[in-house]
ROVEXDO-216780 format. One record per residue (C-alpha): residue in one letter; x, y, z. Coordinates in steps of 0.001 Angstrom, whole numbers, plus 500000, padded with zeros to 6 digits. Each point is the difference from the previous one (the first is absolute). Example, Ala and Ser with C-alpha at 12.3 -4.5 7.8 and 13.67 -1.06 7.14 Angstrom:
# ROVEXDO-216780
A512300495500507800
S501370503440499340
***
This chain:
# ROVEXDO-216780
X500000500000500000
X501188503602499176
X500978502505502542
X496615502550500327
X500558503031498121
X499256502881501935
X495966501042499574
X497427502195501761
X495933499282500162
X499446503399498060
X501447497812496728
X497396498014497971
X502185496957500508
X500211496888497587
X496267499383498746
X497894496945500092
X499964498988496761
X503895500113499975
X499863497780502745
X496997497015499190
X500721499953496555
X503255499214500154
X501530496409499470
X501845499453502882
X496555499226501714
X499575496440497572
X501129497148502046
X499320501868503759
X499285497389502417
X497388500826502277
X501177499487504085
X498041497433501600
X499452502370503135
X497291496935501737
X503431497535499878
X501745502501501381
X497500500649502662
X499256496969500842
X503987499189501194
X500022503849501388
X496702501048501392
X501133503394501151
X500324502793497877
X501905503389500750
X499294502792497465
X503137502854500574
X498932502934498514
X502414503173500349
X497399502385499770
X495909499605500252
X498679499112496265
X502947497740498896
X497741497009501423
X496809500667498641
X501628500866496467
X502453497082499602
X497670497600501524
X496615501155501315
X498130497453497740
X502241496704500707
X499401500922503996
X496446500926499738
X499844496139499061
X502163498731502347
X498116501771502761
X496604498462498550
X501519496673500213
X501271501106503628
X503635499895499791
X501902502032502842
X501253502943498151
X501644503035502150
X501403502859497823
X502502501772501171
X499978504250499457
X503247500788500767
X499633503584499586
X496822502803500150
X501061500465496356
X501304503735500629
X496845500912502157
X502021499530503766
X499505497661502711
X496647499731501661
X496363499938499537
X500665502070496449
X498202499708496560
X502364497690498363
X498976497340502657
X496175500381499899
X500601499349496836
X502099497332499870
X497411498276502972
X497053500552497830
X501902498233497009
X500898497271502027
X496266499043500850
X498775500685496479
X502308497228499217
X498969497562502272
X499179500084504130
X502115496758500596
X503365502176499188
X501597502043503094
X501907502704499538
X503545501263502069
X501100503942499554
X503618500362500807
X500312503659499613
X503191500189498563
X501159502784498210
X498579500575496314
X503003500481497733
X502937498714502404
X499216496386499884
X503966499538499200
X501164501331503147
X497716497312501652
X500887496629498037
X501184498520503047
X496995501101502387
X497813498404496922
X501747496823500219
X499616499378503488
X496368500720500166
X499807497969496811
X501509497120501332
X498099500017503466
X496740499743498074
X500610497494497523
X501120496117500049
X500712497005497335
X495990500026499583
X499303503336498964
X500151501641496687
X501052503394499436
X499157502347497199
X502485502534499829
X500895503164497352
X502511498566496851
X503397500831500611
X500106502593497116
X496669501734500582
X501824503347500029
X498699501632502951
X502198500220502919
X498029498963502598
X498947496701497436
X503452499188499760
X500686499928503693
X497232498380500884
X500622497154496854
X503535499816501777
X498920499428503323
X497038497522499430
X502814497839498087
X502448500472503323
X497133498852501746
X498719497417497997
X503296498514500183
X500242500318503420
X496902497696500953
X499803498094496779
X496375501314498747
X499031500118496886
X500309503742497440
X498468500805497417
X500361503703498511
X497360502365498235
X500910502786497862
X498141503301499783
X502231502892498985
X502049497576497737
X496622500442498045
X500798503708499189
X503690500226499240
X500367496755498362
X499309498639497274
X499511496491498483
X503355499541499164
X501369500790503883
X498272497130500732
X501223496832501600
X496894497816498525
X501445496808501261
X499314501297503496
X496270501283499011
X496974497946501289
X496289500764499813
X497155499985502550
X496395499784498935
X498061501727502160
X495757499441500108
X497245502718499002
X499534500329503134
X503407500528501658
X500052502877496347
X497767501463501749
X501034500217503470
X503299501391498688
X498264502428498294
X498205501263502803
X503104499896502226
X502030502551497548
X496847502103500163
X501074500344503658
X503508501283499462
X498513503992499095
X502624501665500983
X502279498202497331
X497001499904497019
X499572503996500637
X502477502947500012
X499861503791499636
X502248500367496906
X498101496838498079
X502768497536500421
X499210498249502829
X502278496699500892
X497895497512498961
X498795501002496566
X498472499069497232
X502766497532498621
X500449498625503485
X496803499372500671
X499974498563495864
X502235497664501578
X498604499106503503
X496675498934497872
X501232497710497720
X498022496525500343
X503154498136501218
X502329500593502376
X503971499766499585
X502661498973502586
X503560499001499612
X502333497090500966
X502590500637502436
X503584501322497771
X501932497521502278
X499685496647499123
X500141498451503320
X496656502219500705
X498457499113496675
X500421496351500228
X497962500247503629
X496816500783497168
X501384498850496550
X497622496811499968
X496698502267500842
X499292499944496140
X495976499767499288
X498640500031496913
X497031501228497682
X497112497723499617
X500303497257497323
X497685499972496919
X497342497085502238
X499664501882503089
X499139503223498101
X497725498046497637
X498752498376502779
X496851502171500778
X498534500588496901
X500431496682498637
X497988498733503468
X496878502733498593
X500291498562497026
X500090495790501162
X496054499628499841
X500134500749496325
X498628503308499680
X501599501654496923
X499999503591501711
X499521500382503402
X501554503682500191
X496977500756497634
X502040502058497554
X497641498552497365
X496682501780501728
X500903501845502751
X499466503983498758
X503142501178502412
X502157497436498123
X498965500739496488
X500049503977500495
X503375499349501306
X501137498754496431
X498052502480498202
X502213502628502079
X503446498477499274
X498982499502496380
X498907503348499859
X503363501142501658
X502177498526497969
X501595502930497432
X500492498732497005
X497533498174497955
X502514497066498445
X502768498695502150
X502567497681498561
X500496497668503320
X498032500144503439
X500412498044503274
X497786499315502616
X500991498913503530
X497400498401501809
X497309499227497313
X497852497994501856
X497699498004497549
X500985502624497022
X497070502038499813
X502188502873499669
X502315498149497813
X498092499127497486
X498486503357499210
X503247501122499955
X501085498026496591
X497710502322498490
X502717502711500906
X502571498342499639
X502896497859497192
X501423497499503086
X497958499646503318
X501713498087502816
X498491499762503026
X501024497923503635
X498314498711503023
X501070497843502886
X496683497916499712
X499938497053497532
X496546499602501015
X499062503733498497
X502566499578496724
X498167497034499513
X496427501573498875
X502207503185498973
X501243497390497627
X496419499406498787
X499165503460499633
X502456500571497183
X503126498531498217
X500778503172499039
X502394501241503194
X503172498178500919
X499224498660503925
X502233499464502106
X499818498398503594
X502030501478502512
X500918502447502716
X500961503757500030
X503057501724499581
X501903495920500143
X497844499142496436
X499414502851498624
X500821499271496457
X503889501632498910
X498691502068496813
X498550503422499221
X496443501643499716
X498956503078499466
X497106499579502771
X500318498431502971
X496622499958501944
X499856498659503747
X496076499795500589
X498846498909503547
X503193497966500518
X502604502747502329
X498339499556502929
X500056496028500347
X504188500276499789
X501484501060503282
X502496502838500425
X503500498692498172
X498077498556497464
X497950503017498891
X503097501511499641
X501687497555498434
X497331499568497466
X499618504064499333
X503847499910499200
X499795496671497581
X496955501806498439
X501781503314499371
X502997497984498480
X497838498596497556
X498321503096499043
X500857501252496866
X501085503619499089
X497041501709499606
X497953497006501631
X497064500313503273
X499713498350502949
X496012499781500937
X499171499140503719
X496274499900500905
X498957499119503521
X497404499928502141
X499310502331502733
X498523498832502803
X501400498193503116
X501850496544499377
X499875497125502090
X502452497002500459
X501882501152497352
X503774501721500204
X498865503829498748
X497545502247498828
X498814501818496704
X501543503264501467
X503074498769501250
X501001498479496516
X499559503050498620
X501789502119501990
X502830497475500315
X499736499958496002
X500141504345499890
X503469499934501899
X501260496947498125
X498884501109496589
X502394502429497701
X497498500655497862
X497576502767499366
X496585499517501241
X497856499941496736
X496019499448501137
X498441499402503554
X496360499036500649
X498469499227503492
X496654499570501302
X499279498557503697
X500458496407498572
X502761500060497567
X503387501955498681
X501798499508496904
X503029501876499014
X502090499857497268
X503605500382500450
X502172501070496381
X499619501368496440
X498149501302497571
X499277503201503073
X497721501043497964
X498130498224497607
X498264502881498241
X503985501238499167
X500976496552498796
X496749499588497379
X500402503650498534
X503394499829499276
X499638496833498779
X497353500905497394
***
């Protein structure tokens, strides 16, 4: 990992699309964080300053606390406001319960900005409240704050001392790195619920005194937060390899093809040919008419679709269309998709691990984001932008309302999609029920006709 260049908040930092669209992502393992757990039931969040928890890893301990681990962060400092009863820690207490009332929380009021003068005062306190079954979630090494870097320093000293287990989380490496800065053999993902999304959300809502500041730049702004809402979370093995080895089998996985099959082939396994009712079901077939309609140009030379159930949408899209490929993870569904016309090129499988390796100058993802957790939404958004053409769109169409049992909702795929995407937004439509946007070229279809006439 690079030394941190030097940085302040006031600078836009690197953006999001910089970040999740790069390639370095492909091939991430996620961290198993239940294995972990499981050998190491306590868990010590050090965060140098109130915020750093809740925006490195609100979601992943929201979760934790709902499955009621014993989590205690640590705020080592008031964050600049002074010792005491002050703003910074009403804050700071207020986030903590919005994440979860099974995690404590210890304030010891060291000073903001000095944190290097104190390594060895950190250590020992460290080291008192920790032991070989706890694990502790500490700043990376090369965050690029001061205080970070001490207290990355002294939760290794510590670590060491009383053989726990470390792992690190970045959140100013976000801003003055970029990609290639990265050590991605040391990256792991989390994939945090809706819910625990949520409860992180509402925790950064507490920090006001960083989302607000007189001169409009407050600390955590709008690229920070871009970050802290992303629908996975990031952490980092240990740079030493003694500490990385204490966590290097905690690999999990994505789901295979069966298990994420697994649901709708079940609705399907009394025979009925369309039990999502996209056939008859006035919701489902205005939803086509609307991504039809959205669609900007009249003749497209090759068009995917991920996630195309029984090919209702599919099929009408061969009108539109030279080459139509479309995949789903259900057999079951291709099967009577199959029946409904030779005309599209099927294919059974899972996204972003099957997404076919060519081209198109569409891409539409219909009712499918919010079924893939965090890592793979993202995943999938980057594999779909790779195989966009030049002048190509990227249609996502979602419903609105709440989600149940499922990994996200309609307008958390969209606003993950809006930071991920480097693409101008081209057409938006939303009602209560449903929102389609369309992500690429022609901007403006009227332009593109004329001058083409």
């Amino acid at each position: 990992m690079d030394d941190p260049r030097p940085f302040t908040h006031r600078e836009a930092g690197t953006d999001e699309a910089t970040w999740l669209l790069d390639s370095g992502w492909n091939g991430v393992p996620r961290l198993d964080l239940d294995a972990i757990v499981a050998r190491c039931p306590r868990i010590v969040v050090v965060a140098p300053h109130p915020d750093d928890e809740t925006l490195s890893l609100g979601a992943t301990l929201s979760d934790l606390s709902a499955r009621n681990a014993d989590i205690t962060i640590v705020f080592v400092t008031h964050g600049g406001s002074g010792p005491g009863s002050t703003p910074r820690r009403i804050e700071g207490d207020r986030a903590t319960a919005a994440l979860g009332d099974r995690i404590s929380a210890l304030w010891w009021d060291l000073p903001d900005g000095g944190l290097d003068t104190h390594e060895d005062e950190l250590i020992r306190r460290l080291a008192e409240l920790i032991d070989e079954r706890t694990v502790v979630f500490a700043p990376v090494e090369c965050d690029g704050h001061s205080d970070h870097d001490a207290v990355a320093r002294a939760a290794e000293s510590a670590v060491r001392r009383r053989s726990a287990v470390l792992i690190n989380y970045p959140i100013w490496l976000w801003h003055w790195a970029t990609p290639k800065d990265m050590d991605w053999s040391r990256v792991r993902t989390l994939a945090p619920s809706l819910k625990g999304l949520d409860a992180k959300r509402s925790a950064i809502d507490c920090y006001l005194s960083q989302l607000y500041s007189d001169d409009g730049l407050p600390i955590v702004g709008s690229s920070v937060r871009s970050r802290a809402h992303r629908v996975f979370e990031t952490v980092l093995m240990p740079a030493a390899a003694d500490l990385a080895d204490r966590v290097r089998a905690a690999v999990g996985g994505g789901r295979a093809r069966a298990a994420v099959a697994e649901p709708f082939d079940a609705m399907m396994a009394t025979g009925e040919d369309d039990p999502w009712h996209l056939d008859d079901f006035a919701y489902e077939r205005r939803r086509l008419e609307l991504v039809l309609a959205c669609l900007g140009r009249e003749r497209y030379q090759r068009i995917l679709e991920v996630g195309c159930a029984t090919g209702q949408l599919a099929e009408q899209l061969t009108g539109r269309a030279d080459t139509v490929v479309a995949i789903d993870a259900s057999e079951r569904a291709l099967a009577v998709a199959r029946n409904r016309t030779g005309a599209v090129r099927w294919i059974c499988g899972v996204a972003p691990d099957d997404l076919p390796d060519e081209s198109f100058d569409a891409i539409i993802l219909s009712e499918i984001g919010y079924f893939l957790d965090g890592p793979d939404l993202i995943a999938t958004l980057r594999a779909v932008r790779r195989r966009l053409t030049a002048r190509g769109e990227i249609v996502l169409a979602h419903w609105r309302g709440p989600t149940a049992d499922i990994p996200l909702d309609g307008a958390t795929v969209h606003a993950q999609a809006a930071a991920l995407l480097d693409l101008p937004l081209r057409a938006r439509y939303a009602d209560v029920d449903l929102i389609v946007e369309v992500w690429g070229e022609p901007v403006s279809v009227y332009r593109e006709y004329r001058g083409a006439s």
